[in-house]
C-alpha positions in Angstrom: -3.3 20.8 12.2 -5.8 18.4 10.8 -5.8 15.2 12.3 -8.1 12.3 12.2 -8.9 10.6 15.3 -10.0 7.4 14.9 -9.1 4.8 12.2 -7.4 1.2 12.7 -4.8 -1.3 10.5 -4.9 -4.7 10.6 -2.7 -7.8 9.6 -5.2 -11.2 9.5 -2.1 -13.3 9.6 -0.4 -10.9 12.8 -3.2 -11.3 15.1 -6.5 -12.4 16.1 -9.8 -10.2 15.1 -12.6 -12.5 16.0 -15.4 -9.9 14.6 -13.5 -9.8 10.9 -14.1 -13.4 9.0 -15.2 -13.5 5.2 -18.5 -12.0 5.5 -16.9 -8.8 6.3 -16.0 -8.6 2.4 -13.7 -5.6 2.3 -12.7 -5.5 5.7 -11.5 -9.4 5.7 -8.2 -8.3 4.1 -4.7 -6.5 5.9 -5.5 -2.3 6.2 -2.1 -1.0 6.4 -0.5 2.7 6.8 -0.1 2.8 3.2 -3.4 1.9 2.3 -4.3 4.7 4.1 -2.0 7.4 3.8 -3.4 8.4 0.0 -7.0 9.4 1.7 -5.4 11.6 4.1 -3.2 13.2 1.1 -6.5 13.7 -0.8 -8.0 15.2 2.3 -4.8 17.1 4.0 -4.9 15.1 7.2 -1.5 15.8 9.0 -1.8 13.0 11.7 -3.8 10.6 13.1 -4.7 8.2 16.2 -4.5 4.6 15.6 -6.9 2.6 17.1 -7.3 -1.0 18.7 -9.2 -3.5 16.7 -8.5 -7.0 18.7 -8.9 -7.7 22.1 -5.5 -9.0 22.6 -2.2 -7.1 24.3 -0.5 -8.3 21.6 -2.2 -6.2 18.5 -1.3 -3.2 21.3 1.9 -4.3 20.9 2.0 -4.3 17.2 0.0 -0.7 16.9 2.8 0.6 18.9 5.3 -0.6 16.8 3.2 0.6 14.1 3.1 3.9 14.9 7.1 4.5 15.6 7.2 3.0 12.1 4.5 6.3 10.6 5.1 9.3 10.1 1.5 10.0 10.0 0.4 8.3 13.4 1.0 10.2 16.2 -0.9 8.1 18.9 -2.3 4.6 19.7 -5.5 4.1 22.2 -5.0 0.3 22.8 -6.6 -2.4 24.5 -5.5 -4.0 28.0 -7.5 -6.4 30.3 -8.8 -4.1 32.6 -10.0 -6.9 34.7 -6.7 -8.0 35.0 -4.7 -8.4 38.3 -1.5 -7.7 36.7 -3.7 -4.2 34.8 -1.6 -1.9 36.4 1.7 -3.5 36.1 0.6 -3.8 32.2 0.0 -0.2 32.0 3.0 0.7 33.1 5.1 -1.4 30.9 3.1 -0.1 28.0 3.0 3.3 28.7 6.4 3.8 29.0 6.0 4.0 24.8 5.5 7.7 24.2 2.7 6.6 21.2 0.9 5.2 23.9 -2.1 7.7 24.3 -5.0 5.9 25.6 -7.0 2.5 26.5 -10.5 0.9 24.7 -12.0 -2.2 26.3 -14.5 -3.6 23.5 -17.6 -2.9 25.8 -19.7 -3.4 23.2 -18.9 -7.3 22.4 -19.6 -7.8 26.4 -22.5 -9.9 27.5 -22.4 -7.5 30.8 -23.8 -3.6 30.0 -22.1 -2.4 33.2 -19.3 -4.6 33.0 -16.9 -1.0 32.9 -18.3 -1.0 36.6 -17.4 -4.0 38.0 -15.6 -3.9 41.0 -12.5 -5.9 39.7 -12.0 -3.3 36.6 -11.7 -0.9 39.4 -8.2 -0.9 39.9 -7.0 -1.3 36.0 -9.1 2.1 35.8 -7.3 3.4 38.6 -3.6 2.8 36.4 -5.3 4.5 33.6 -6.8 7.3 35.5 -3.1 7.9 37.2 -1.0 7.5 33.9 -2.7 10.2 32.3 -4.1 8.3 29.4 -7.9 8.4 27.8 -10.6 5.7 28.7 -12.3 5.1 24.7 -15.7 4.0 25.1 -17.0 1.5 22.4 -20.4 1.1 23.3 -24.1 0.2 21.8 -26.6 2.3 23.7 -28.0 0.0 25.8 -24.2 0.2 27.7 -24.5 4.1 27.5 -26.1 4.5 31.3 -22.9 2.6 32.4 -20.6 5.3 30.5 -22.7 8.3 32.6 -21.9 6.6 35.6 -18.7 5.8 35.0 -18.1 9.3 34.4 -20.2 10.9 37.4 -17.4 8.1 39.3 -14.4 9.3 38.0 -14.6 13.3 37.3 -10.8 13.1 36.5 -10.6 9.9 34.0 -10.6 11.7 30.3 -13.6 9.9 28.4 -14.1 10.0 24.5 -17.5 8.5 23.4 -16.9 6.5 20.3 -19.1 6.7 17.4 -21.4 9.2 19.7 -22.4 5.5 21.0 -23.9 4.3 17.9 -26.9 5.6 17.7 -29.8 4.2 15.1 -28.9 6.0 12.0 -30.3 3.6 9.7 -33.8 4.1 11.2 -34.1 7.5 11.1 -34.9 10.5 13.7 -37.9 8.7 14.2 -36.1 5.7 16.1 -37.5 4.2 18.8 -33.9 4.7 21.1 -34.0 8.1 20.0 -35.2 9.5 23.3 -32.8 7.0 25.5 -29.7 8.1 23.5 -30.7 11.9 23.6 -31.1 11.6 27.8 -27.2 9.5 27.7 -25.8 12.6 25.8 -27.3 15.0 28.1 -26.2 13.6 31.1 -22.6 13.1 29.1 -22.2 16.4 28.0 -23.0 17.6 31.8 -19.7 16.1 32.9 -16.5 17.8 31.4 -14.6 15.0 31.1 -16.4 13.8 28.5 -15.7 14.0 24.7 -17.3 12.3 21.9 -16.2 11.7 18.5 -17.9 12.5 15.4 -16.8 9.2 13.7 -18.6 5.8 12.7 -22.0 7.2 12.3 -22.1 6.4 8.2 -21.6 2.4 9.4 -24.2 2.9 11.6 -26.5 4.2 8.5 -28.7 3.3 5.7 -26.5 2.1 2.1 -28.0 4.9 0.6 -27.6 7.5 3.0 -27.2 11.4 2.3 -25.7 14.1 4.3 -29.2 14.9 5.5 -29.7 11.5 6.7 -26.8 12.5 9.3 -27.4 16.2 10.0 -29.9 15.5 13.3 -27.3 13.1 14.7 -24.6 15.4 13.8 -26.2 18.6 15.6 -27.1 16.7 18.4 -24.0 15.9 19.5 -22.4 19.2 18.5 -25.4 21.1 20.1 -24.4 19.2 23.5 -20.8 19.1 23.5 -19.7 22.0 21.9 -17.4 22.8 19.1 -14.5 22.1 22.0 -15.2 18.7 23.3 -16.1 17.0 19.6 -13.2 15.3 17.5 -13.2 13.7 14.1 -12.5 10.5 13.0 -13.0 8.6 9.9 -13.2 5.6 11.0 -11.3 4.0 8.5 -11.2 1.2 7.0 -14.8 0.1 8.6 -15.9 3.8 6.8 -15.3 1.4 3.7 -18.6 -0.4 4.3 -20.6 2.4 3.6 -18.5 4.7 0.9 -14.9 5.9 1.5 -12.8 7.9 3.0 -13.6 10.7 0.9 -16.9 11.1 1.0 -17.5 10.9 4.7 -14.6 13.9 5.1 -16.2 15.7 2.3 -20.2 15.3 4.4 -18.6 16.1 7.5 -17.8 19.6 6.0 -21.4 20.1 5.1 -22.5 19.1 8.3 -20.2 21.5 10.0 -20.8 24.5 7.8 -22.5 25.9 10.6 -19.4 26.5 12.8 -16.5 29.0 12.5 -13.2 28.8 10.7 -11.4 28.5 14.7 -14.4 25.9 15.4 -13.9 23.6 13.0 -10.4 23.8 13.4 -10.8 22.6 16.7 -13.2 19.6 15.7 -10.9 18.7 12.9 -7.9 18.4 15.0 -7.5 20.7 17.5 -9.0 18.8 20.0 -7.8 15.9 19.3 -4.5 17.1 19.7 -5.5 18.2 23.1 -7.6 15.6 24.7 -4.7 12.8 23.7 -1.8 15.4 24.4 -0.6 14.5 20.8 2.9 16.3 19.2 2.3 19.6 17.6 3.4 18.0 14.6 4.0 14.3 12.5 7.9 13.0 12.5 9.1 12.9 9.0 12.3 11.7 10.2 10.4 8.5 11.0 10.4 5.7 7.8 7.3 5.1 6.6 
């Protein structure tokens, strides 16, 4: 089962994105299910996991909703205030939707690196931790020492790395955090709790860039992690600032050719399925 693990819809006029405004250009319009759904045709993607966008319970709301509503999406991570008193009581109202698969703060819009470690997010972690559901992490590298500890803390809170933390893609191997972000994944990769997904990195690239331009990044994530603990996502529609759909699935099997059939089966979808305990299968019985 192929399934892509990390894209996002949006409705300007349902709820508040304060990072999307008119000098997003092609973003700055509603990304629905059926804007998407022709791409993973064209690609044979069977399901997907729909991701949080806004900071507000109320797009989690409407991504639930979203999903029951598509065949195609077979979880939600969605965003909750962590720091919340009421976190845990919000969890469980939330989780008692089935889509409901895991949580993403937007750690990378916070002033605080090691906000994640505060002591009043502990206890919103703690709801997470006991509901079963995975802990996203949308982070810059400077936040990334904050992700390692966080998951030295918590051995048994399921962590997917976003975007492999967003490394400097644009400024080539030779980057100057090079060395900082190789260290993070190290010490990542040491604790197996810890995922990271093979997603965003074309955004996080030059316009021009080439599948060569991505390869180092590419196998030094997979080198770490392993075909087993790597998922694929196309980060769609944000994938849409630097090419399309398309062509980032098409690279991604280029920059895979080294693995197995089984192996990238298993970074394709397999995992995915796995780490966010997703249905064998999309519900055609659900309207689309």
């Amino acid at each position: 089962m192929r399934i892509d693990a990390h894209h996002h819809v949006w409705s300007l006029d349902r709820c508040r994105y304060d990072w999307l405004g008119p000098e997003a250009g092609v973003l700055y319009a509603d990304h629905g299910p059926a804007d998407l759904a022709p791409h993973l045709a064209r690609a044979g993607v069977d399901g997907t996991v729909l991701v949080q966008a806004s900071d507000t319970v109320d797009e989690t709301r409407f991504l639930l909703a979203t999903a029951a509503a598509t065949p195609f999406v077979l979880g939600v991570v969605g965003w909750v205030p962590l720091d919340a008193p009421d976190a845990a009581a919000l969890l469980t109202e939330l989780d008692r939707d089935p889509y409901l698969v895991g949580v993403r703060p937007m750690l990378q819009d916070l002033d605080d690196p090691a906000w994640i470690l505060r002591d009043a997010v502990a206890p919103g972690l703690d709801a997470v931790e006991a509901r079963g559901l995975v802990f996203d992490a949308l982070v810059r590298p400077p936040q990334l020492d904050a992700i390692v500890e966080l998951a030295h803390r918590r051995g048994a809170l399921p962590i997917v790395l976003d975007h492999a933390g967003k490394p400097g893609v644009a400024a080539g191997w030779s980057w100057d955090g090079r060395a900082a972000w190789e260290r993070a994944l190290d010490a990542l990769a040491a604790r197996p709790n810890v995922a990271v997904k093979l997603s965003g990195l074309v955004t996080e690239a030059r316009a021009d860039w080439t599948v060569d331009d991505l390869r180092p990044w590419v196998e030094a994530v997979v080198s770490r992690f392993g075909p087993q603990r790597v998922l694929w996502g196309s980060d769609w529609p944000v994938c849409r600032l630097a090419g399309d759909y398309a062509r980032w699935w098409d690279a991604t099997h280029e920059l895979l050719e080294s693995l197995n059939a089984a192996e990238c089966a298993a970074v394709l979808g397999g995992n995915a399925q796995r780490l966010y305990a997703l249905s064998a299968e999309a519900d055609p019985a659900r309207p689309s």
